[in-house]
Each structure stands twice: as C-alpha cells, then as structure tokens.
C-alpha positions as CSV (number, residue, x, y, z in Angstrom):
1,X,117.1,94.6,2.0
2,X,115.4,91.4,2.5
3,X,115.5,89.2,5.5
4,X,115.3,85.2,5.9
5,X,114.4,84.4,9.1
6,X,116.6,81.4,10.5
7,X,116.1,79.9,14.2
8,X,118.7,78.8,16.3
9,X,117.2,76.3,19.2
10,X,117.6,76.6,22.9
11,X,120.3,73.7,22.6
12,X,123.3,74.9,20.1
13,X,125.1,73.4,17.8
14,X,128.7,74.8,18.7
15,X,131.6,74.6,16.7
16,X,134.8,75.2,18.7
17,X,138.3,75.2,16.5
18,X,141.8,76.5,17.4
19,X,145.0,76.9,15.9
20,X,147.9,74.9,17.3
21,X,149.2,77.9,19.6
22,X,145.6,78.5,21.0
23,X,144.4,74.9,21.8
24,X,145.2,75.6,25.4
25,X,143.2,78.8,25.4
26,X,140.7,76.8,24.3
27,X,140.5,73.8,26.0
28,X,141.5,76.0,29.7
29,X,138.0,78.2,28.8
30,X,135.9,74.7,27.7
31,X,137.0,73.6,30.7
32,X,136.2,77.1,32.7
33,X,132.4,76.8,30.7
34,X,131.9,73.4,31.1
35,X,128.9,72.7,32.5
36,X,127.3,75.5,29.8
37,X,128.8,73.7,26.9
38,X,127.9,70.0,28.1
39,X,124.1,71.3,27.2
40,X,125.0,71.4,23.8
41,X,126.0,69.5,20.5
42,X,129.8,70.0,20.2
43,X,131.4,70.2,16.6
44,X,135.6,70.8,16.3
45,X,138.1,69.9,13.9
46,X,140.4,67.2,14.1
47,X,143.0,67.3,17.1
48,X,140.9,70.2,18.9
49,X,138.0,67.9,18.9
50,X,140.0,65.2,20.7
51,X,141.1,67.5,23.3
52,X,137.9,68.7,23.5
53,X,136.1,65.3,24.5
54,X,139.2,64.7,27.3
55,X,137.8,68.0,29.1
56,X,134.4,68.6,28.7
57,X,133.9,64.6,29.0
58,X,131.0,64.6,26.0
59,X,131.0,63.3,22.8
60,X,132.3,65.6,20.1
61,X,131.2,65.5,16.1
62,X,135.0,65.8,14.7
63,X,136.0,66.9,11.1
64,X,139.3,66.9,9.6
65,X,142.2,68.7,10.9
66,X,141.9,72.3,9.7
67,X,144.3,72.2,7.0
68,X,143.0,69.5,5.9
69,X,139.6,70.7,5.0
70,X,138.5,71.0,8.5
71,X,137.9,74.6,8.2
72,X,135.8,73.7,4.8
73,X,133.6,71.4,6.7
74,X,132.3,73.6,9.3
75,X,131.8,76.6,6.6
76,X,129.8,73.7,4.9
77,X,127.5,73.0,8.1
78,X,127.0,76.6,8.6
79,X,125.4,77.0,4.8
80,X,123.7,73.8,5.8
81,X,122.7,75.5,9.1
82,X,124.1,72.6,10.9
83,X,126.2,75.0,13.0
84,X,124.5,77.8,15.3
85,X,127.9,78.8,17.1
86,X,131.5,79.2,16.6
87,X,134.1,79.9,18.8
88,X,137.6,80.0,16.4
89,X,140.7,81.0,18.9
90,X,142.9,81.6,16.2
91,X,146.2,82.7,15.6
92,X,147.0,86.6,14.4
93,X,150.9,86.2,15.1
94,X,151.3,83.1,13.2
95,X,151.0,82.5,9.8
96,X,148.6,79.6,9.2
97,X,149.2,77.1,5.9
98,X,145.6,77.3,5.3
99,X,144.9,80.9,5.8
100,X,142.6,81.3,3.2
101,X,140.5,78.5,4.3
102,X,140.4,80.3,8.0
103,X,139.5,83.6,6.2
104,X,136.6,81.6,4.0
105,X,135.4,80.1,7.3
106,X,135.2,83.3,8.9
107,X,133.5,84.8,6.1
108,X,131.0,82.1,6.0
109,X,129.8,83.0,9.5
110,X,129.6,86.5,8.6
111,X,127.2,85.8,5.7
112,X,125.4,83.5,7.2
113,X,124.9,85.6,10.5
114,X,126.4,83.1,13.3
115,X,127.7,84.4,16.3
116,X,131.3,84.3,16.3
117,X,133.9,84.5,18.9
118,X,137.5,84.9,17.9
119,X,139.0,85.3,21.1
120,X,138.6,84.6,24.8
121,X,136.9,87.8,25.7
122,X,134.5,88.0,23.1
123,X,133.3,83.9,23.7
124,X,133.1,84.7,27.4
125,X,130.9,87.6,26.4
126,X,128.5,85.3,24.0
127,X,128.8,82.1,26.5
128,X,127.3,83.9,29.1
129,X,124.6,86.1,27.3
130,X,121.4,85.3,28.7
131,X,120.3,84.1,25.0
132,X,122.5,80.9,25.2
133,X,119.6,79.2,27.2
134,X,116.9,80.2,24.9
135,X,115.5,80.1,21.2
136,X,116.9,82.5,18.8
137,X,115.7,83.9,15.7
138,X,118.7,85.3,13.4
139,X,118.0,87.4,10.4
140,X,120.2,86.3,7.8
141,X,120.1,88.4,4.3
142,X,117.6,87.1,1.6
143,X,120.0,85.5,-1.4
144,X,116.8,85.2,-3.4
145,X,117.7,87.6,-6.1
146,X,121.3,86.9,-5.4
147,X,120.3,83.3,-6.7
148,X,118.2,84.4,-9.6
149,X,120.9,86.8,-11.3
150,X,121.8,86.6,-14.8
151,X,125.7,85.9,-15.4
C-alpha cells in the first residue's frame, strides 16, 4: 500500500465537539488542559464552541450545531486538512438524531488518519503525548488509484 505523507504543525488545529450529555466532560477537561489548548487554533460546533470560548478564554472557529451540519463541517476540514485533531466526547447511551452524521465524522478521521479521542481517557492520553509540542508527519493511505478507477 501506498502512503501520502501529510504534516501536522507544532501548533494544532483542534476540533473539540460533544453531545449535549457530555458538554460538561468536555468543557471540565478544556478547562483541566487549558493552558495546552490556548497554544492552538480551536474549532467546535455550535453551542460547544460557545462554551468553549467562556473557559479556555480564546477565540473559537464555530460551525453549526451538530445536527445541523456541524458534524459535516469538520469532516469537511479534515478532507481539507484544515483539522489536525479531534476530541468528540460523544454519547453511547443516547441515541443521537444525527447519528449517521457522528458515524461519517468519525469515519472521516479514520481515513484521513487524525488522532481521535472519544472519551476522557483516551484525550488525556493524546493531550499530553510529548508529540503535541512538535511537528508531525501522518501517513495517510494514497487514494491515487482509488481516484483513477473505472466505474
């Protein structure tokens, strides 16, 4: 398999979302990593991105609310490789209006080869890896062929 080498600089461009039942997760561990996450470009949907600005006391690039194409935006800004990061507290007991927009964002970071944090543990984990200061190069599959297939 073929590899496209993508580069991530030392300052991230994060993209922080959570469902309605996890915005306090998520604002309590923004606030707990604050002084990491002021030292980079913060992206959020709608309400979370609100929150998000009242704690970490920094400007935030907000989308639309999650079910209302929210989600679709930041999948958008991955492909773009506008977003390095995301950090998605979502909601397993809970079923979501939009869950197939969750599970397209999701895969989008998969493909694309982001790091991805669904819950507190693992973002603690990534948030404090010693690679969050530096430059990154991310190997993300070649979609050459992909591209060039005959339908």
């Amino acid at each position: 398999m073929n590899y496209t080498k993508l580069y991530i600089q030392k300052v991230k461009n994060i993209a922080l979302v959570a469902h309605d039942n996890k915005k306090q997760d998520l604002t309590d561990w923004a606030t707990f990593n604050k002084p990491i996450l002021q030292g980079h470009h913060i992206f959020a949907t709608g309400t979370t991105g609100r929150l998000l600005e009242e704690v970490l006391e920094v400007s935030v690039t907000k989308f639309q609310s999650g079910p209302l194409g929210g989600d679709q935006q930041i999948g958008s800004h991955i492909t773009e490789g506008k977003i390095d990061f995301l950090i998605f507290f979502w909601d397993p007991l809970e079923p979501q209006p939009h869950d197939p927009d969750v599970k397209a964002l999701l895969r989008i970071a998969l493909v694309w080869n982001i790091p991805t944090a669904c819950n507190r543990a693992t973002a603690d984990f990534l948030i404090s890896s010693s690679l969050m200061d530096k430059n990154y190069t991310r190997l993300v599959q070649d979609f050459t062929d992909y591209r060039k297939r005959k339908v």
